[in-house]
C-alpha positions in Angstrom: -10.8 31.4 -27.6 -12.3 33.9 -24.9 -9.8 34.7 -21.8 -12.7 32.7 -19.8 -12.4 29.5 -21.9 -8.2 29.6 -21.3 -8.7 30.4 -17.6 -10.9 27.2 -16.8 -8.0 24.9 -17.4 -5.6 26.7 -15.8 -7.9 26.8 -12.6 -8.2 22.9 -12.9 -4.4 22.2 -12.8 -3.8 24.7 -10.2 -6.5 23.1 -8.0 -5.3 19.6 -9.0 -1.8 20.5 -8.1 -3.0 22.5 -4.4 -4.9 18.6 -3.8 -1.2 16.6 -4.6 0.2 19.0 -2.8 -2.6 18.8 0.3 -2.5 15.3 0.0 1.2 14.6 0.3 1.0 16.9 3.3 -2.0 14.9 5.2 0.5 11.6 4.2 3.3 12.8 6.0 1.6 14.1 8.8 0.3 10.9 9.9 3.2 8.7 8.8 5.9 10.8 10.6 5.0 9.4 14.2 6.0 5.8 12.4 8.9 7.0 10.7 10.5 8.8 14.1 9.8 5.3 15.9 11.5 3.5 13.4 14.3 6.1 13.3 14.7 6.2 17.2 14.9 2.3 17.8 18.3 2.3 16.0 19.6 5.1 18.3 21.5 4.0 21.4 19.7 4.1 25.2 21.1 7.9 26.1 20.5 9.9 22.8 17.1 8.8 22.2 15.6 11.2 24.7 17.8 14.3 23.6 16.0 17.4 23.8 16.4 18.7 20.8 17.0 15.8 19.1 20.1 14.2 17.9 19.8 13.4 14.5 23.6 12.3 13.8 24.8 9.4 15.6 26.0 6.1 15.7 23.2 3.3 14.3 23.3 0.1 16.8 20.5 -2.8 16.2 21.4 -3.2 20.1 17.7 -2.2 21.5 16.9 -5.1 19.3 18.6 -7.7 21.2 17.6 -6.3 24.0 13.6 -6.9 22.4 14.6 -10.5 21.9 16.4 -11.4 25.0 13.1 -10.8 26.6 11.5 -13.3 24.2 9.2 -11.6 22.0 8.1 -14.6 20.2 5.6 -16.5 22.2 3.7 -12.8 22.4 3.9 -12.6 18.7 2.7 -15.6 18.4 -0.1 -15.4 20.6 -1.1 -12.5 18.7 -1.0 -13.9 15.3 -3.2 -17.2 16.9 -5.8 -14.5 18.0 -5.9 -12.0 15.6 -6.0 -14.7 12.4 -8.2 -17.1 14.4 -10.7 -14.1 15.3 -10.7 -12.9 11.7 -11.7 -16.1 9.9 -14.4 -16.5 12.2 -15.9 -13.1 11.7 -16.0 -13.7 8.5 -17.4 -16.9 8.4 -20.4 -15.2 10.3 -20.6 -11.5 8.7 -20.8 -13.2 5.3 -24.0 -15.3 5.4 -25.3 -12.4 7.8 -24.9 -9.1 5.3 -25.8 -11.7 2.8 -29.2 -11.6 4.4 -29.1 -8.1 5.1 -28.6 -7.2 1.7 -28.8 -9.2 -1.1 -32.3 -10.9 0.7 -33.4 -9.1 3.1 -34.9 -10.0 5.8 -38.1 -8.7 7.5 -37.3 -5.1 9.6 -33.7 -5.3 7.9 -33.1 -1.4 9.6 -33.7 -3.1 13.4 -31.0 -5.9 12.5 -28.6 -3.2 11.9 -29.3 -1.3 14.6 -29.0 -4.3 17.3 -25.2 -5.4 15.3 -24.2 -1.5 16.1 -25.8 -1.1 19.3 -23.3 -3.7 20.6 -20.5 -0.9 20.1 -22.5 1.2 22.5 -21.5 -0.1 25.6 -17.2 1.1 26.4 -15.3 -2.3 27.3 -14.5 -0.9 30.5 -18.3 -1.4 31.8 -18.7 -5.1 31.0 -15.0 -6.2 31.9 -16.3 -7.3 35.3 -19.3 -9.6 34.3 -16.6 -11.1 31.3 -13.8 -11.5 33.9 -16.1 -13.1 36.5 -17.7 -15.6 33.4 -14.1 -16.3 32.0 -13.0 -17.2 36.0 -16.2 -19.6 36.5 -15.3 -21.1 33.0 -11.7 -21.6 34.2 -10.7 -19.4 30.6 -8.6 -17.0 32.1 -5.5 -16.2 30.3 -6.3 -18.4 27.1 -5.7 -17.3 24.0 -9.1 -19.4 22.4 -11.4 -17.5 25.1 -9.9 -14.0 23.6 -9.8 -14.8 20.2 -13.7 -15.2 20.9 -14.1 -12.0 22.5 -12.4 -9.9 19.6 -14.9 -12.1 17.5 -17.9 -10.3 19.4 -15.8 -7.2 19.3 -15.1 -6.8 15.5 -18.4 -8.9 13.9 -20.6 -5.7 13.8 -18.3 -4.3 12.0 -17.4 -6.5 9.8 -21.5 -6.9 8.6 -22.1 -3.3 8.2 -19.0 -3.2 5.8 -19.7 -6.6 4.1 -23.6 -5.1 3.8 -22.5 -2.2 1.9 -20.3 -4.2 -0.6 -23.3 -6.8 -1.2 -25.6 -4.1 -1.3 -23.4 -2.8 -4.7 -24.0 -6.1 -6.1 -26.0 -5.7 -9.2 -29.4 -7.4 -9.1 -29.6 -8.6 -12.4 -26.4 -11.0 -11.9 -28.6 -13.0 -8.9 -31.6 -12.9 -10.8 -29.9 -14.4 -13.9 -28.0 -17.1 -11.4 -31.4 -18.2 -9.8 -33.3 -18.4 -13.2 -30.8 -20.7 -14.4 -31.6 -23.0 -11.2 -28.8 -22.0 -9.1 -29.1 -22.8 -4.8 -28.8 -20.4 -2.1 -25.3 -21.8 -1.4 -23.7 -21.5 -5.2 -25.4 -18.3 -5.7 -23.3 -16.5 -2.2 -20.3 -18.4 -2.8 -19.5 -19.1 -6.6 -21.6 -16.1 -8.3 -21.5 -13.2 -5.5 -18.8 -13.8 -3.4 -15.7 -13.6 -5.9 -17.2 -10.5 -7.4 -17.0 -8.8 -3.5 -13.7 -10.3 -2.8 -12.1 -6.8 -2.3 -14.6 -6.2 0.4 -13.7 -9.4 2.2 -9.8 -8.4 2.0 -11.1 -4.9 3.1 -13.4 -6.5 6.0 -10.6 -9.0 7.1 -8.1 -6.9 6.9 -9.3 -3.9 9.3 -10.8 -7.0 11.7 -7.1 -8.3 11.6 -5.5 -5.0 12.4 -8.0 -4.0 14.9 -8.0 -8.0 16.8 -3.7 -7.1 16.8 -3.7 -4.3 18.5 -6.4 -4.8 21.1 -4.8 -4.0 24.6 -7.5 -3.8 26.7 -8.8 -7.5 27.2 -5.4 -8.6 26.8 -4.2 -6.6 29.5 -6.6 -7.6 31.9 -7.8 -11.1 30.8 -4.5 -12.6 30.8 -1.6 -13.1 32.7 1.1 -15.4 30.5 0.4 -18.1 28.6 -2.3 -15.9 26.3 -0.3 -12.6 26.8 -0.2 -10.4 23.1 2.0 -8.2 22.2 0.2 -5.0 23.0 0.7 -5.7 26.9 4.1 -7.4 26.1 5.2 -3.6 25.4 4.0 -1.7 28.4 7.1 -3.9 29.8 9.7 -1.8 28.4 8.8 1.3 30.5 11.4 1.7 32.8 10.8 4.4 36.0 14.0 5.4 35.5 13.2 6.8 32.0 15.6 4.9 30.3 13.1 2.8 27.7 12.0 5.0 24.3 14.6 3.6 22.6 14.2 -0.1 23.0 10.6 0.3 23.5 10.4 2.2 19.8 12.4 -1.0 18.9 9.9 -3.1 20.3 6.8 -1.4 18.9 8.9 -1.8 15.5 9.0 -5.2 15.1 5.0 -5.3 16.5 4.0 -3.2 13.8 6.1 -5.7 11.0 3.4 -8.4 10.7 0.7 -5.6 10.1 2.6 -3.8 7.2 3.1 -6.8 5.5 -0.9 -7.9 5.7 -1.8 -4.6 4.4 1.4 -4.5 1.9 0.3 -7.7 0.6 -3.4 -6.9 0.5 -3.2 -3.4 -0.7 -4.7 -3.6 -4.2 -7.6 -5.4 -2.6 -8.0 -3.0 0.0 -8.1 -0.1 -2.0 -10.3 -1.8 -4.1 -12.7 -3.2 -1.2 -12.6 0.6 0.6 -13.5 2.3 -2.3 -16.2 0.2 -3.7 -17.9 0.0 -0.2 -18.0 4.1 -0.5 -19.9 4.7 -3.9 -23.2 4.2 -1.9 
């Protein structure tokens, strides 16, 4: 065996091994800002703002009584209503619609795309006034029905561009076979194509979930307390007298708990979903 021929698979296990290595690197990186919040909402008030840190000290679960005593739940709850209620209705919608965009498409399928994303041109900030001022005449202020229908408008572009690309992965052959044996618009979408894209719609739901949950913005602005979230709910904890990063890293704790577990639960799917949506 030439010294060329013993080289090339050391090369490959030294590049796969500087990836690993890369790629454990990027991972840490990114979860670190997590892990510290975490950390820091078991430390007590006066430590948690140590310069440098203090990293040996007592554990107390005290910030989160504090959380509680300020009744977190209705806010948790409000954003579970909106962010589940938002979802399913996307869905419902970005379905049937990347169905059409995909699988048959329509006439000018390219200008259909283009309108769905060019609803993401325009920042939130520049229609808040006209939406405000249409909520107020409604009498919709500070519901939580009236937002869970605007992170609907906000997330269904989305959601049908990422749907499209799973459909569009769909081999042809399958729906040709399921209409030649007779079978309706409605059973071929839901009983032939939909439960072989179901990692997509976990993928789709999933990111429409996380991104209707932590939406601040609107629910900042659009309501008051009855609808209030929990994004807004946090911005409570800061304290002018600089006494908050503990209990507020408490706070943004528990937030982030109903998140983890959706994507916990749904990780095989989502893998799945992410990475068949990027093969084309």
């Amino acid at each position: 065996m030439s010294d060329f021929a013993r080289r090339r698979p050391m090369a490959a296990r030294t590049r796969g091994v500087l990836v690993t290595a890369l790629t454990w690197i990027l991972v840490l990186v990114f979860f670190f800002p997590v892990a510290w919040m975490v950390f820091t909402a078991f430390k007590p008030e006066n430590v948690a703002a140590t310069s440098p840190p203090t990293f040996i000290f007592e554990f107390t679960t005290e910030q989160f009584s504090k959380v509680f005593s300020r009744d977190m739940i209705p806010y948790l709850i409000n954003s579970l209503t909106a962010s589940v209620t938002s979802t399913l209705i996307v869905l419902a919608l970005a379905i049937p619609a990347a169905y059409a965009l995909s699988v048959r498409p329509i006439v000018k399928v390219r200008d259909a795309l283009f309108f769905f994303i060019s609803t993401k041109f325009m920042p939130l900030a520049a229609s808040i006034i006209p939406v405000y001022l249409v909520l107020q005449a409604l009498g919709l202020l500070d519901n939580i029905s009236a937002l869970s229908i605007l992170y609907v408008g906000i997330n269904l572009p989305i959601a049908v561009w990422m749907m499209r690309s799973f459909l569009a992965e769909v081999p042809r052959e399958v729906i040709e076979a399921a209409q030649l044996d007779g079978a309706r618009l409605r059973t071929e979408m839901f009983r032939v194509v939909l439960p072989m894209v179901m990692p997509g719609v976990a993928a789709a739901g999933l990111i429409c979930f996380i991104f209707a949950w932590n939406e601040f913005f609107l629910a900042n602005l659009l309501t008051a307390n009855v609808a209030r979230t929990t994004p807004p709910f946090l911005t409570s904890f800061v304290d002018g007298r600089g006494q908050f990063l503990a209990v507020l890293s408490a706070a943004s704790t528990i937030a982030i708990l109903p998140v983890v577990a959706a994507g916990w639960i749904a990780q095989k799917q989502l893998v799945r979903g992410l990475a068949m949506g990027a093969i084309k």
